[in-house]
N, C-alpha and C positions, 0 to 999 in steps of 0.2 A: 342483540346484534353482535354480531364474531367482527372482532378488530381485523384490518387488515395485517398478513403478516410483512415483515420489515425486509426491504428491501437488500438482495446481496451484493454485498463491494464485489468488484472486478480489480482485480490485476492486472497490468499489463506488463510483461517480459518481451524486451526488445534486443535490437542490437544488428549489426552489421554481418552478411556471409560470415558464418567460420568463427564467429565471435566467443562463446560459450554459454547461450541460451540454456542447451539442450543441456549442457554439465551443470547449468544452475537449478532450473526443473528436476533433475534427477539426483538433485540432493534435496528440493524439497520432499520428492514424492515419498525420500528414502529415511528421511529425519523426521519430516511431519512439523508441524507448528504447534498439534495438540488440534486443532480443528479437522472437519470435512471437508476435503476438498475436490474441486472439478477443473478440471484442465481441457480446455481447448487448444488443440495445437493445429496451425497453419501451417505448420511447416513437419514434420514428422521427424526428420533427419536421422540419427542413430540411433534414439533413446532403446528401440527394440522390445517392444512392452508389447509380448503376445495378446493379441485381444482388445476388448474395450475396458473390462475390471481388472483393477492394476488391486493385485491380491495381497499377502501378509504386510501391509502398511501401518493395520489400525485401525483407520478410519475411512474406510470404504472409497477410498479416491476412485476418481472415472475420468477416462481421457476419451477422447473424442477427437477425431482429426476431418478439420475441413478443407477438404479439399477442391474446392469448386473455386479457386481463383483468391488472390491476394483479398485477406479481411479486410483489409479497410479501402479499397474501393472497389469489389467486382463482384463480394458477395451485396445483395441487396437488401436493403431495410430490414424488407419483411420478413426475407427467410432471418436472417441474419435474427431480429428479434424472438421468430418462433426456436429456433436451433437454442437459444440462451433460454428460455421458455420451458422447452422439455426437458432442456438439462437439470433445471431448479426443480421441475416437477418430480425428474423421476430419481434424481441423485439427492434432494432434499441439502445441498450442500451450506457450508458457515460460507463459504468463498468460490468465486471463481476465478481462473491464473487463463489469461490467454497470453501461448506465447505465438509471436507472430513471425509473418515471414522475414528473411535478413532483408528485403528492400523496402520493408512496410514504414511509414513511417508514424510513429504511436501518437504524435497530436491528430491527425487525421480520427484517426480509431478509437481517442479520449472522446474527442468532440461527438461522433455516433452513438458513445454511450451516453452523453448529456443528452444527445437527441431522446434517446429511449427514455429517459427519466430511468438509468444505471448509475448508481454511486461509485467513483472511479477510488479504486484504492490506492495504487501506488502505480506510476511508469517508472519500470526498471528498465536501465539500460545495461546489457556486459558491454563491456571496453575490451577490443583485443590490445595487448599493449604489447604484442610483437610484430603487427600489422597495423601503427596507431597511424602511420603517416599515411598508405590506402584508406585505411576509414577519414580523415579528415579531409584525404582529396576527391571526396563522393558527397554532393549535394545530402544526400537521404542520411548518409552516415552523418553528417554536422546536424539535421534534423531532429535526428536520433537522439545526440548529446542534449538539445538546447531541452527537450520535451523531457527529460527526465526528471524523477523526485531523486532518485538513487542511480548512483555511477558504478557499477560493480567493474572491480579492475580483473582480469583474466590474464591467463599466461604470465604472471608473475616469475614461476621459477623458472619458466627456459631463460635458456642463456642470451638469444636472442630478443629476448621483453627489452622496453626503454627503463624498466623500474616505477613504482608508485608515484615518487616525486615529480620527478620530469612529467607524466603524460597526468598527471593533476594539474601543474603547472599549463600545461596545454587545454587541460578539457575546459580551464578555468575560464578562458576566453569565450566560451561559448556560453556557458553555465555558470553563474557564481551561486546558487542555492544550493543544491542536489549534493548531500554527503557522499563522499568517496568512500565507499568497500572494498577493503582488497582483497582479494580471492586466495584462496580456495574461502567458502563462505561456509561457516560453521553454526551451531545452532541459534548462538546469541545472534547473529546477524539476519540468519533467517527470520525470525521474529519481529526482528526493524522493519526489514523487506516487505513482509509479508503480513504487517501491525494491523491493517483497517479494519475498523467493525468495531462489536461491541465493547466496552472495555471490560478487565475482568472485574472480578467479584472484588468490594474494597470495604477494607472496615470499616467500625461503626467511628472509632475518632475519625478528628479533622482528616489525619492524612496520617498515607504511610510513603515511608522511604525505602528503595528496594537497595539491596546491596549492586552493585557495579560487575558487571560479569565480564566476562573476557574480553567483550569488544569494549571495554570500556565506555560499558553507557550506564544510567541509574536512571531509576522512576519512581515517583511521586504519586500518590491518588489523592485526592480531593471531596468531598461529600458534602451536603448541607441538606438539611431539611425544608428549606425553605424557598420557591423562584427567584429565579434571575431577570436581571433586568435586559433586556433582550439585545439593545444596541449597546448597553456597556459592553457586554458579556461577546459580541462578536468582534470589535472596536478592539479589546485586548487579545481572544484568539489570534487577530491577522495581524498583531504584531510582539507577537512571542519573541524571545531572542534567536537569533540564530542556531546556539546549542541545543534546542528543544527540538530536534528532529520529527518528534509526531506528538500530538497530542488526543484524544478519542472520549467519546462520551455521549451520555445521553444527560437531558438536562428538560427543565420545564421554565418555560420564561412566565413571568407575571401577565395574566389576561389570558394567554393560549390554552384553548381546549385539550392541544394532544401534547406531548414530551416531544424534542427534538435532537436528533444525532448528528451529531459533531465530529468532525474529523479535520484534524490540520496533517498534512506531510509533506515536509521539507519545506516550509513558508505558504502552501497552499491550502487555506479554507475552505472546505464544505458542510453547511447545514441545510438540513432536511427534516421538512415534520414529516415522524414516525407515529402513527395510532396506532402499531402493533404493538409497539414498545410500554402500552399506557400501563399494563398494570405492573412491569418491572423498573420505571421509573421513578416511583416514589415521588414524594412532595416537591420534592429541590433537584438535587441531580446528583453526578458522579464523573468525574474527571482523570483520568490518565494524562502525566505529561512524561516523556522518555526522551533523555537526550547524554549529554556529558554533561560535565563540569557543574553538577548541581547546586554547591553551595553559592557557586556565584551568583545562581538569579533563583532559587527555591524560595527563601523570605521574601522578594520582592513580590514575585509571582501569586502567592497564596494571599499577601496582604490586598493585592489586585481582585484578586478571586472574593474575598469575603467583601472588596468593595461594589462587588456586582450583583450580589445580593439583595433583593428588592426587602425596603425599609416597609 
């Protein structure tokens, strides 16, 4: 019997008219994460990408533009599910990035994925921060902010920006989870952004610690041979520290036939049994946790971990 294979995270990239979607997309498309990826765009605006194969990348990205009316209410179920359908089929992608229209607003288009049974990766919001005061006096613009995992700040260097502080200060009203990125978003940040899915390959010790890259973040992995105990082991994901910006994994709980994949971003929990994942699973599981200020909670955390361990 062929396992099924494992479902692809979706992205969402959001943000208000004029915001800087399109300059954040086209720094993924141009850096890469190290994965395949498929971009849906609702909105097309300037990226200027002749054709549908967006070429010397790497990894075969493929953009697609739909155009039949606002994603998250006018295109329909159906197509809507087959259009994601063909894409996984004929692009074979690690990810999908849909970015949406500037009036769209991305809790609408989260919840359509959870309808589909899509594993949502990350809702990115840009921040214009030289237009912060029209985006907050717009219903869908406040939307925008609250539904986010990550705030990316945009227009930073004109002179005309409010600056990072101030419109953090601001966004905070609406959002107190969603880590602030300030723009221009460079590779370490990409990889925050754009974290969901499998985690990478992790030694055979307990755990490793990754050095701290530019954005000032580090990461941790995790291993065990042996099941988890299923409500300990979720009970501690949903209350990681704040610092833990993402956490990813696959893992096998004690009594469950299949492994399941784990995903926390920016204080949000999702687990999902995966049977495609059975034979990469192994006995116990495998953890990714990526955030800042590691020494503070890294010994709490792992003594957590090993207490979830089914005896």
């Amino acid at each position: 019997m062929t396992s099924a294979a494992p479902v692809i995270p979706v992205d969402i990239v959001g943000g208000f008219l004029g915001s800087g979607k399109t300059t954040l997309l086209r720094r993924l498309l141009e850096q890469g994460t190290g994965e395949r990826v498929a971009v849906v765009v609702n909105e097309l605006g300037e990226i200027g990408i002749d054709g549908l194969v967006v070429g010397g990348l790497g990894y075969g990205e493929r953009m697609v533009e739909l155009s039949s009316g606002c994603i998250c209410c006018q295109l329909d179920t159906l197509h809507f599910e087959i259009a994601l359908d063909e894409l996984c089929d004929e692009v074979k992608p690690d990810r999908i990035v849909i970015e949406t229209s500037g009036v769209a607003d991305p809790g609408t288009l989260a919840r359509r994925l959870a309808d589909l049974g899509r594993p949502l990766g990350s809702v990115i919001t840009v921040v214009d921060t030289v237009n912060l005061d029209r985006l907050l006096a717009e219903p869908v613009g406040r939307d925008q902010i609250a539904a986010a995992d990550f705030l990316v700040l945009s227009k930073l260097d004109l002179a005309e920006s409010r600056g990072a502080a101030p419109t953090e200060a601001r966004l905070r009203v609406l959002n107190t989870r969603a880590p602030v990125v300030p723009g221009p978003v460079g590779p370490d940040a990409l990889r925050l952004l754009f974290g969901s899915g499998l985690p990478v390959p992790v030694a055979e010790r307990p755990f490793t610690a990754g050095p701290a890259p530019a954005l000032d973040l580090a990461s941790i992995s995790w291993t065990t041979d042996r099941p988890l105990e299923r409500r300990a082991t979720l009970d501690l994901l949903a209350a990681l520290p704040a610092a833990v910006y993402r956490a990813k994994g696959v893992v096998r709980y004690a009594g469950a036939a299949v492994p399941a994949l784990v995903n926390v971003t920016a204080g949000r929990l999702q687990s999902q049994w995966e049977p495609g994942l059975a034979d990469a699973a192994g006995p116990g599981g495998a953890l990714v946790f990526i955030g800042r200020d590691l020494p503070a909670w890294q010994d709490e955390l792992l003594a957590a971990l090993e207490a979830c361990v089914a005896r």
